[in-house]
C-alpha positions as CSV (number, residue, x, y, z in Angstrom):
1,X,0.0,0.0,0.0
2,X,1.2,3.5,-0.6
3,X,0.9,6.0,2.0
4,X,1.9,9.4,2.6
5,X,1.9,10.7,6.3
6,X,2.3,14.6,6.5
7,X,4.4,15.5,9.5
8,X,7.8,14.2,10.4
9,X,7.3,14.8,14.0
10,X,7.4,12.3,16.6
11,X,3.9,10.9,15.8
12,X,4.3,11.0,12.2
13,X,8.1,9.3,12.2
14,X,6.3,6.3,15.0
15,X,3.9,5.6,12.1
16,X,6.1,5.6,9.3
17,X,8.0,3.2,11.4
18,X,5.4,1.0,11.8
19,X,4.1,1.4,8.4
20,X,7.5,1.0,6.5
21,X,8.4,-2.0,8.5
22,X,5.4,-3.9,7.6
23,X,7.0,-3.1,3.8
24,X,4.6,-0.7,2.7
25,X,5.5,2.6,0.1
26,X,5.9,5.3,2.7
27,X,6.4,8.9,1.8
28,X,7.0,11.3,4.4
29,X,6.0,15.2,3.9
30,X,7.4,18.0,6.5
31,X,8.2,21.8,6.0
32,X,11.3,20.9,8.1
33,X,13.9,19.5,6.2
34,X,15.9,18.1,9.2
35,X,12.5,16.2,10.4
36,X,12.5,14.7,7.1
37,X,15.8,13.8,6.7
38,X,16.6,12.1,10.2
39,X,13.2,10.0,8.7
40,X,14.7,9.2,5.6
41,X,18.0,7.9,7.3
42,X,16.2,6.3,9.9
43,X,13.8,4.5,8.1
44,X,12.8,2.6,4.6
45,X,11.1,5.5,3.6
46,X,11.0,8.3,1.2
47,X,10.7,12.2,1.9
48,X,9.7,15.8,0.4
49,X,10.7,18.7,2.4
50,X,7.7,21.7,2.0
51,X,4.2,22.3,2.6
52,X,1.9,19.2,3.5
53,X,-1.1,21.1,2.2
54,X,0.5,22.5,-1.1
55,X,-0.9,20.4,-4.1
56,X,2.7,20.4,-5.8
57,X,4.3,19.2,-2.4
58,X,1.5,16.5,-2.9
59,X,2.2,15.6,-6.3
60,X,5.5,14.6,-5.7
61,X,4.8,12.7,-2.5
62,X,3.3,10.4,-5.0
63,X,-0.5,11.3,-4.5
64,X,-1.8,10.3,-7.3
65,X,-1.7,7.0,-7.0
66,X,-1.5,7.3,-2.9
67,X,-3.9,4.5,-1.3
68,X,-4.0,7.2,2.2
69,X,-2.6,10.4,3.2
70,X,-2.7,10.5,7.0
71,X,-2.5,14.3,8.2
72,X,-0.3,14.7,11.5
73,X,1.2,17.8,11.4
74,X,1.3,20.3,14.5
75,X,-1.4,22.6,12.7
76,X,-5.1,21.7,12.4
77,X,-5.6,23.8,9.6
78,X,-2.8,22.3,7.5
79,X,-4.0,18.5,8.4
80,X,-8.0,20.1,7.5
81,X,-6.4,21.2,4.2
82,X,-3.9,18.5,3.4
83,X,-6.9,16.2,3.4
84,X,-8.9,18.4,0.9
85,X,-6.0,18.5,-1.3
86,X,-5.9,14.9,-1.3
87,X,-9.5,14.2,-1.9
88,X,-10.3,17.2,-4.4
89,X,-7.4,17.1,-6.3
90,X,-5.6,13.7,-6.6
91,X,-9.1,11.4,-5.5
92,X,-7.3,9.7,-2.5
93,X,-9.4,7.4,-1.6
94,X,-8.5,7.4,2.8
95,X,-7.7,10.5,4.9
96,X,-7.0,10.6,8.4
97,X,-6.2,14.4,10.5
98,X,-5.3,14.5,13.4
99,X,-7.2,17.6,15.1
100,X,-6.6,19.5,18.6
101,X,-8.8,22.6,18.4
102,X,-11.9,22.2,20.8
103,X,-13.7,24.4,18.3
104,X,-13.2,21.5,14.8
105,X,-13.8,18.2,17.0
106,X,-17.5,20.2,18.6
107,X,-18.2,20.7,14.5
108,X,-17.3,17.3,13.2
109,X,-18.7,15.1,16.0
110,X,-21.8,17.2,15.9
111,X,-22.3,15.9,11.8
112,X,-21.9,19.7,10.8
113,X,-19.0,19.2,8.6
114,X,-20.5,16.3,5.9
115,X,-17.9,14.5,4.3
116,X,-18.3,15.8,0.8
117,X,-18.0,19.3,2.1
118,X,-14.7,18.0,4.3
119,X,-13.5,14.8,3.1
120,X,-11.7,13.5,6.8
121,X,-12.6,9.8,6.6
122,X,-11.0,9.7,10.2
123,X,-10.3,12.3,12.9
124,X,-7.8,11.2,15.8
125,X,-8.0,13.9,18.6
126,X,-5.2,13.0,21.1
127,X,-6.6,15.3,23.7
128,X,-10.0,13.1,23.4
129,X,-7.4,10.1,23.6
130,X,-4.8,11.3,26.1
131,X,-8.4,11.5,28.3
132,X,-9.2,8.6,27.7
133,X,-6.0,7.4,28.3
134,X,-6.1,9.0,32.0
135,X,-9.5,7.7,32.9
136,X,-8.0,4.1,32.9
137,X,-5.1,4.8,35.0
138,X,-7.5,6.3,37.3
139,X,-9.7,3.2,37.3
140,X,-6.2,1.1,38.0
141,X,-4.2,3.3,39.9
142,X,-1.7,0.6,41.0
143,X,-1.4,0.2,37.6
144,X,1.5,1.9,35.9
145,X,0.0,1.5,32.2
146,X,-3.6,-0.1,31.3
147,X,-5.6,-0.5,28.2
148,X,-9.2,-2.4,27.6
149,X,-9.7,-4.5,25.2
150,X,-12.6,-7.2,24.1
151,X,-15.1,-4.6,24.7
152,X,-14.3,-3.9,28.4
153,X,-14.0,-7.6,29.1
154,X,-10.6,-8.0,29.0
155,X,-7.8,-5.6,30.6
156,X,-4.1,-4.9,30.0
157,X,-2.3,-4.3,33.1
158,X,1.4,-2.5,33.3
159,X,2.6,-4.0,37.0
160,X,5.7,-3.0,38.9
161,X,7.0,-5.7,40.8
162,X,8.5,-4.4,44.3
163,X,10.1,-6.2,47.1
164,X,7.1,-6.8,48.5
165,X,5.3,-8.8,45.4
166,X,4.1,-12.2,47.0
167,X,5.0,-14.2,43.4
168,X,9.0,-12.8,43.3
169,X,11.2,-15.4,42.1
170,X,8.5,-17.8,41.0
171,X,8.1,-19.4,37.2
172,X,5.5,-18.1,35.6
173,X,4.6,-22.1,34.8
174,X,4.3,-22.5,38.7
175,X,2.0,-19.5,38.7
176,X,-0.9,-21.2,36.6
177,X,-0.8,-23.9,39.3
178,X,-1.0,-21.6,42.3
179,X,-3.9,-19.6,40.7
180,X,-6.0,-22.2,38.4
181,X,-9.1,-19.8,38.8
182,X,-7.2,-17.4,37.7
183,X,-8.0,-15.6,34.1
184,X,-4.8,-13.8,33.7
185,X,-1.3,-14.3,32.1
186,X,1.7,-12.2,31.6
187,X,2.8,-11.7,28.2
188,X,5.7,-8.9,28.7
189,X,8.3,-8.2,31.0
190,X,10.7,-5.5,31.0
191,X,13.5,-6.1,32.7
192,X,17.1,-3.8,33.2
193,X,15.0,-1.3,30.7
194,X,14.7,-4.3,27.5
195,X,11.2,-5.6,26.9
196,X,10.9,-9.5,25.9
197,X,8.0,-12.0,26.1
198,X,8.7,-14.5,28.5
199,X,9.1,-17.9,28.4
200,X,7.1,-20.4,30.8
201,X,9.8,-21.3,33.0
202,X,10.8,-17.2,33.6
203,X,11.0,-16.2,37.2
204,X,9.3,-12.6,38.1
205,X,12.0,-10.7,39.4
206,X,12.2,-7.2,41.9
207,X,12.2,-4.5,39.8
208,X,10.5,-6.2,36.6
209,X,7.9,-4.4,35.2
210,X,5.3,-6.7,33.6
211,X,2.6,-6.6,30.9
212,X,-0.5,-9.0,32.7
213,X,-3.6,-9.8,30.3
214,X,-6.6,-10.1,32.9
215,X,-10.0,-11.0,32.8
216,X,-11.9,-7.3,34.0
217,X,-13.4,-9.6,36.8
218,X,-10.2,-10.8,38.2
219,X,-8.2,-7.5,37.7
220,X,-8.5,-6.9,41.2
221,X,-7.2,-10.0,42.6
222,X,-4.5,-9.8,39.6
223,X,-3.4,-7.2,41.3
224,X,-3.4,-8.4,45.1
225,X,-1.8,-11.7,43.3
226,X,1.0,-9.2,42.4
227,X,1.0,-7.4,45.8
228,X,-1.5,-4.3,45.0
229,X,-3.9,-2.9,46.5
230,X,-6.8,-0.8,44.6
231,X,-8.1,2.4,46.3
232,X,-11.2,4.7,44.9
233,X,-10.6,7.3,43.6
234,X,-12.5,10.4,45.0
235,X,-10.3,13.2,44.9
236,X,-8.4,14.4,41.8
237,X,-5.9,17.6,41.4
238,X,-4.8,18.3,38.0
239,X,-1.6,20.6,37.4
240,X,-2.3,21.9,33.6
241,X,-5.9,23.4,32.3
242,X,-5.0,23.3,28.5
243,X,-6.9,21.4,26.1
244,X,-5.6,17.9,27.5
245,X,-6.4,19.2,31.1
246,X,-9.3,20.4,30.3
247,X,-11.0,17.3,28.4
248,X,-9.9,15.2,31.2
249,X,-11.8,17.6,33.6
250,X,-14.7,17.0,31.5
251,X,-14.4,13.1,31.0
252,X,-13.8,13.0,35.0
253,X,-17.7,15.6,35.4
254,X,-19.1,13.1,32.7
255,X,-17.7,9.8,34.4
256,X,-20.6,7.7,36.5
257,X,-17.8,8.2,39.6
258,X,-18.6,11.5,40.6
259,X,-14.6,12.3,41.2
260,X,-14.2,15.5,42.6
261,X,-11.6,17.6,40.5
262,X,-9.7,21.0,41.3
263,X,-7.3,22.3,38.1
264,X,-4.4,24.4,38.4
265,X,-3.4,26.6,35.3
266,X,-0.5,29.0,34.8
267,X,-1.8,30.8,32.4
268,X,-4.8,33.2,33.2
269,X,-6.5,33.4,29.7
270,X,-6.5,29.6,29.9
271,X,-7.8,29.1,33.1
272,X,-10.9,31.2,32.7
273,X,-11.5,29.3,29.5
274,X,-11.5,26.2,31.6
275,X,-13.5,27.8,34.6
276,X,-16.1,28.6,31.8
277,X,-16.1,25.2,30.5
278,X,-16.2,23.3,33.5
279,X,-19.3,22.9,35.6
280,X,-17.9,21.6,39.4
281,X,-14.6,21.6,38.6
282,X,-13.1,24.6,40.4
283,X,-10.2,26.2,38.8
284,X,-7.3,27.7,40.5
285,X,-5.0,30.3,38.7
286,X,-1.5,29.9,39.1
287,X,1.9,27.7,39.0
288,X,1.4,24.2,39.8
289,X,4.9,23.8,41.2
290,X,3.9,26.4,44.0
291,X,3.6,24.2,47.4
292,X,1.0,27.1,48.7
293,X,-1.1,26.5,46.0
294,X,-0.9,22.6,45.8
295,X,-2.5,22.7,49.3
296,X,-4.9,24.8,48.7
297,X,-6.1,22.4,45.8
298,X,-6.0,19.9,48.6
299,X,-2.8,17.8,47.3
300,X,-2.7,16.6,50.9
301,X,-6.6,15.0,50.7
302,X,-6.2,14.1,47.5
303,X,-6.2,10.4,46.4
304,X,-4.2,11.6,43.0
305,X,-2.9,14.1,40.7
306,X,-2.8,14.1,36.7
307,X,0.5,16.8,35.7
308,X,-0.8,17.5,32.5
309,X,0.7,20.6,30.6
310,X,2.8,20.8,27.3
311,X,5.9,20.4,29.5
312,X,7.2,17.1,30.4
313,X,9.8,18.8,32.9
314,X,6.9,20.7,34.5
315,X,5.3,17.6,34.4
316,X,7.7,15.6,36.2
317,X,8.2,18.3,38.5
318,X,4.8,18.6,39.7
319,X,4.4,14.8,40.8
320,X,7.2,15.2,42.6
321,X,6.2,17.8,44.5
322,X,2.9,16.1,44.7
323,X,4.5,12.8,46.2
324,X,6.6,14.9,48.3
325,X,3.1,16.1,50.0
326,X,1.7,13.2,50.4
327,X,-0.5,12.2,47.4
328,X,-0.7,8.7,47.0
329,X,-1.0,8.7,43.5
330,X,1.2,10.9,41.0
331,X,0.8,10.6,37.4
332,X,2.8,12.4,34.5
333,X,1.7,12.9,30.9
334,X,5.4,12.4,29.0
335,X,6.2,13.1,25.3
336,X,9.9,12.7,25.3
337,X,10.1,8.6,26.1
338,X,13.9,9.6,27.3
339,X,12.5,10.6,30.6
340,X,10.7,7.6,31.2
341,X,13.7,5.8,32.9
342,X,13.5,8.3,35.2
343,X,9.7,8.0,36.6
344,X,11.0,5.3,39.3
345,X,14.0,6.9,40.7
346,X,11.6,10.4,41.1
347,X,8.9,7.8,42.6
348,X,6.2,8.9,39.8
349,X,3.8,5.8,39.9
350,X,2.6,6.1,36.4
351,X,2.5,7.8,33.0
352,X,0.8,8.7,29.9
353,X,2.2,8.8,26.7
354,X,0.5,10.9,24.3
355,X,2.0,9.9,21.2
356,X,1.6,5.9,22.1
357,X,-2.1,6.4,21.9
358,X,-2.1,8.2,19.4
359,X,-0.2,6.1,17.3
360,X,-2.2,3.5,18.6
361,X,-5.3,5.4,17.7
362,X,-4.3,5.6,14.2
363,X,-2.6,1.9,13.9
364,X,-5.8,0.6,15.3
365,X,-8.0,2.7,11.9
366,X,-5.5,2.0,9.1
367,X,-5.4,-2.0,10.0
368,X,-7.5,-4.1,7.9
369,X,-8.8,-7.4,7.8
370,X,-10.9,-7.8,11.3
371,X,-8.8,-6.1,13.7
372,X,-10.6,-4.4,16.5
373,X,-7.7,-3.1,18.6
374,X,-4.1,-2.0,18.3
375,X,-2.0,-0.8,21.0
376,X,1.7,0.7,20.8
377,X,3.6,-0.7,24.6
378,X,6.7,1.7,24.8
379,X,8.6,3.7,22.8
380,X,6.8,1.1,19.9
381,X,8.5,-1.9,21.2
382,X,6.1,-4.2,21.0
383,X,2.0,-4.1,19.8
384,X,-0.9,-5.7,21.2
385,X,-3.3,-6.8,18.5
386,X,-7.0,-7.7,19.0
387,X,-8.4,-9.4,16.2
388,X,-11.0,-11.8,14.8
389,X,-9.5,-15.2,13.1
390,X,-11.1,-15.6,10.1
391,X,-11.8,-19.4,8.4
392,X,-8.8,-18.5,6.1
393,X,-6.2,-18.0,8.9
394,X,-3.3,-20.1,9.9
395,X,-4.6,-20.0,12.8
396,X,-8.7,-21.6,12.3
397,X,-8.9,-25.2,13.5
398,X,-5.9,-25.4,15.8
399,X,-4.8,-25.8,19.6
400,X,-2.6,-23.0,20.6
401,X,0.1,-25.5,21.1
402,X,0.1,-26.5,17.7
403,X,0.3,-22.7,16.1
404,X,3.5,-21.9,15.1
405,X,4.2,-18.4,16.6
406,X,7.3,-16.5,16.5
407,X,9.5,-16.6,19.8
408,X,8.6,-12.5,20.8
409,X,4.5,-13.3,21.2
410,X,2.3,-14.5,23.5
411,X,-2.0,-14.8,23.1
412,X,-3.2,-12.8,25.7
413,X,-7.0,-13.4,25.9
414,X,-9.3,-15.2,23.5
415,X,-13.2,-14.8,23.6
416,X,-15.2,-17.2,22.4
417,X,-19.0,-16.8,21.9
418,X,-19.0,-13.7,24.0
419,X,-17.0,-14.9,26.8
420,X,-13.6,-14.3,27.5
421,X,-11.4,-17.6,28.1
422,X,-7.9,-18.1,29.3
423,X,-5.6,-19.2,26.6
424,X,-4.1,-22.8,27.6
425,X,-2.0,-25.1,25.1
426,X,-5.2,-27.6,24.5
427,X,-7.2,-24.3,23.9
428,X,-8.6,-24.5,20.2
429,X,-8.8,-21.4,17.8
430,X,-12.2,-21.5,15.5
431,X,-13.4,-19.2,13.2
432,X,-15.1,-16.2,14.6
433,X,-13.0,-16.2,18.3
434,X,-11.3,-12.8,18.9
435,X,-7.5,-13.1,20.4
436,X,-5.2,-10.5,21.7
437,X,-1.9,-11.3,20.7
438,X,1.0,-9.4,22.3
439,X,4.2,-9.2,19.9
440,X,7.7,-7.7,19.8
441,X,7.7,-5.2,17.2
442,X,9.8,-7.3,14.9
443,X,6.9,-10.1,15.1
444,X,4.0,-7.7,14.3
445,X,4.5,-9.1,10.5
446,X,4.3,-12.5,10.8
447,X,1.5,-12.2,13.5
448,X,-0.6,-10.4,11.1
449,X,-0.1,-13.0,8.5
450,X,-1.1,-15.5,10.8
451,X,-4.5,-13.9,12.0
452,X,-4.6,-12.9,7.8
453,X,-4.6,-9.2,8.8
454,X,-3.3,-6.8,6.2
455,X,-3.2,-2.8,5.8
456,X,-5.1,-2.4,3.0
457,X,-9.0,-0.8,2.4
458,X,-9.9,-3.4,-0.4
């Protein structure tokens, strides 16, 4: 397939990674010639320094016969127009922008814009996602990363194993024999900062951070297997009232949990516009590093706070200071993945990344085939792929045991007939069951091929 992704910044160079791997025609498009160049060395693909939007820039990016143009630049308007372009002039046949203005997303989802009059097939809002993102930390706070998949039947858990983790030094094999009830199995470990899929007679180790697949009924004592404890949620501060603080301020007044939120904003423009916005949120004016005003928000009574502005150092910073007064729960939104390493030694408990779930986002509409799900684990080390097995997979007939995957994956969940199963060997796959496979990023090919997945829209 031949795709050309406008914007060479760090979401647009994740999916050209993943999209040039998987031995697809990739074109990248940026106004910033050193963005396109560290792509093009980097990465199988090819690149055009100039104007995403400007039909020439277009025409030599291949558009003409371009399966999808996928629109991430840092400008709304540009992505808005790129797509027009695309469609008007060259008849591209799939557009997807990826839009941050409040003031578009209202429009679209509201049906005002039709698609002949603006031809987005797909809008990816990582504000709306970064929200999203933040609601299920807060629903597994002991939880360093988590994603849902199988409709909300199934869970992804990111666990930190400390000292006091009852299963340290235990083989996972042993594990399925302590816990038979159980509906949960680890498929990732990282371990000295290198993520693999373990094997069944790997021991769980102090300081391993695991990937657990868990049945949403059993995510509780998943995590009281691994030495957690889950606490409600009742009281949220949240340092940063831009357009990611502010949708999560929202989704928290919209949630059936009736959290209580306070917001603290620098900026005084910006924090009326969220006061305005915001029904019983209460808005504070002011720096969100300031102890003084921490309290007043009630860090001290609080049972978490979200650092949420366009700064990762701010960020970082602020759960600090947030742990240092006693908040339970501290969790950072993080571009640069750089500073991950660092959450642990700074005591951060979690961390969203908003260009994983956006990439995700965007993975998860470009896949064909019967894919349901896609999520990006790290700094795009490894996917998890829902999907449905269709009679002409590999995979249709046989007993897990007998399927020949590649060393880096692990089936996570299967669902058969709407109920979500533990995968054993003597489990067999049928036509119509949905698995979530987890895969080192190297394996993402061949796991596609074996659940007949490909990226194409015909």
């Amino acid at each position: 397939m031949k795709v050309i992704i406008c914007g060479a910044g760090q979401v647009g160079w994740q999916i050209a990674r993943h999209l040039s791997g998987e031995l697809n025609d990739v074109t990248v498009v940026d106004n910033n010639a050193d963005l396109v160049r560290r792509a093009t060395e980097t990465l199988d693909v090819q690149g055009i320094a100039g104007f995403a939007s400007y039909p020439d820039v277009l025409d030599r990016a291949g558009a003409r016969d371009a399966d999808l143009v996928i629109a991430a630049t840092h400008s709304d308007e540009v992505n808005m127009v790129t797509c027009q372009v695309a469609h008007s002039v060259f008849g591209v046949q799939r557009k997807i922008a990826r839009l941050r203005a409040q003031s578009y997303l209202t429009a679209i989802y509201s049906d005002l814009y039709r698609r002949d009059h603006l031809p987005i097939d797909v809008v990816i809002s990582p504000e709306r996602e970064v929200a999203s993102a933040a609601m299920r930390r807060l629903s597994a706070p002991a939880a360093f990363d988590t994603e849902m998949f199988m409709d909300g039947q199934a869970q992804l858990l990111g666990i930190a194993v400390h000292e006091d983790c009852p299963i340290v030094n235990t083989p996972l094999r042993q594990l399925t024999d302590l816990f038979s009830t159980l509906r949960a199995i680890v498929v990732g470990v990282r371990r000295d900062g290198t993520l693999f899929a373990p094997e069944p007679g790997d021991q769980i180790l102090v300081g391993d951070e695991c990937y657990v697949f868990s049945h949403v009924e059993d995510t509780e004592r998943t995590m009281e297997v691994f030495g957690k404890t889950q606490k409600k949620q009742d009281r949220v501060v949240i340092v940063g009232g831009g357009n990611v603080g502010l949708e999560v301020a929202r989704a928290l007044e919209g949630g059936k949990s009736r959290i209580r939120a306070k917001v603290i904003e620098r900026d005084r423009r910006c924090a009326e516009v969220a006061a305005e916005a915001l029904e019983r949120t209460i808005v504070l004016n002011g720096d969100g590093l300031d102890v003084a005003l921490l309290r007043e928000a009630g860090i001290r009574r609080a049972d978490a706070m979200l650092a949420v502005t366009d700064d990762d150092r701010t960020n970082l910073l602020a759960a600090v200071r947030a742990k240092s007064e006693g908040c339970p729960l501290a969790i950072a939104l993080i571009n640069d993945p750089t500073l991950v390493p660092m959450m642990r030694p700074l005591g951060i408990d979690a961390y969203i990344n908003p260009r994983a779930t956006t990439v995700s986002s965007i993975l998860r509409h470009i896949r064909h085939g019967r894919v349901r799900q896609v999520y990006s684990i790290g700094d795009a080390e490894a996917e998890v792929i829902e999907a449905e097995v269709l009679s002409t997979s590999p995979m249709a007939g046989k007993k897990l045991r007998d399927i020949d995957f590649p060393e880096g994956v692990l089936v996570g969940a299967v669902r058969k007939g709407g109920e979500v199963v533990r995968p054993t060997g003597g489990l067999r796959i049928e036509e119509g069951d949905v698995v979530a496979i987890f895969a080192m990023a190297n394996d993402v090919p061949e796991v596609e091929q074996l659940m007949q997945v490909s990226i194409d829209f015909f």
